[in-house]
C-alpha positions in Angstrom: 0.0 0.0 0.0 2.9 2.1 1.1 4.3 2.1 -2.4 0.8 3.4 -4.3 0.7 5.6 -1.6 4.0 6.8 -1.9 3.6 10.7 -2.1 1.1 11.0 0.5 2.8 8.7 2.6 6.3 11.2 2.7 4.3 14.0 2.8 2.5 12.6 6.1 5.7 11.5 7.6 7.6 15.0 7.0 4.1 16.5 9.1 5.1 14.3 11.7 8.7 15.3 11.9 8.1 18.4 12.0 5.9 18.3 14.6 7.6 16.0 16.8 11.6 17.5 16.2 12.1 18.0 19.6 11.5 14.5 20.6 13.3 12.7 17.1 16.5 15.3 18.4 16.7 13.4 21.7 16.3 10.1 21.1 19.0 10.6 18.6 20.9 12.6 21.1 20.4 9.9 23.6 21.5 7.4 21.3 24.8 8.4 20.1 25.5 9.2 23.8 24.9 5.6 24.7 26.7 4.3 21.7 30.3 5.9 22.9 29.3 4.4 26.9 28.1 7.7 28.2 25.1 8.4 30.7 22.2 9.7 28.4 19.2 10.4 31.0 18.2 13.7 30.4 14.0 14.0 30.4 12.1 16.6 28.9 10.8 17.2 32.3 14.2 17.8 33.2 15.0 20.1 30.2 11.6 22.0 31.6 13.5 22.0 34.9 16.2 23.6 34.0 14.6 26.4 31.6 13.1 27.8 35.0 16.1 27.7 36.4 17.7 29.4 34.2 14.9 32.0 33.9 14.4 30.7 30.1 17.3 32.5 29.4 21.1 31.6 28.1 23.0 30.2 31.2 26.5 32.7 29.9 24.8 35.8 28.9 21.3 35.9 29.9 19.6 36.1 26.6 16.3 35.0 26.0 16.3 34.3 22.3 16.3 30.8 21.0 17.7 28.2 23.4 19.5 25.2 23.1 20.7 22.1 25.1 24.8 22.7 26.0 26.9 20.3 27.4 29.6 22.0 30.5 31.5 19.0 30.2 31.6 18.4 26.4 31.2 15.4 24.5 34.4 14.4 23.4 35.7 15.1 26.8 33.4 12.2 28.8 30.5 14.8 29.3 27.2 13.0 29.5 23.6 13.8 28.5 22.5 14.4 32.1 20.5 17.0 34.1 24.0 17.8 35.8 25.8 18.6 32.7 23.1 20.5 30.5 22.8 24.0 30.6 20.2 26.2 28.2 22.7 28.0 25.7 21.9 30.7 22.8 23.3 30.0 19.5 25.8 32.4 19.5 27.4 31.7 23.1 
């Protein structure tokens, strides 16, 4: 069916991406953190937490633009994808 469906059936899967990027971001985050042996626990409630800590603003310069998840620890240095080592970031700090 899929394949006389094709069109409809990309068009209906791009919808759901795009409505659900948030959560297709963190289960890949999550699973390239696992894949190089590294805690990846981090919850959306926990991302939630720590935008009110942080005021829902960058954790360095206190803007309120467009946030993101940074590590403190990096990646490549053994940081993990956990509540203690995420911080909300803007793009350009």
């Amino acid at each position: 069916m899929r394949k006389r469906n094709k069109a409809t059936a990309v068009e209906y899967a791009k919808r759901y991406y795009a409505a659900n990027k948030d959560r297709f971001v963190m289960r890949a985050t999550i699973r390239r953190h696992r894949k190089l042996g590294l805690a990846a626990d981090l919850t959306a409630q926990d991302w939630n937490d720590a935008l009110e800590h942080f005021g829902h603003a960058c954790a360095y310069c206190g803007d309120a633009g467009a946030l993101q998840k940074e590590h403190l620890q990096a990646v490549s240095h053994g940081g993990e994808f956990t509540r203690r080592n995420i911080v909300t970031a803007c793009v350009p700090c």
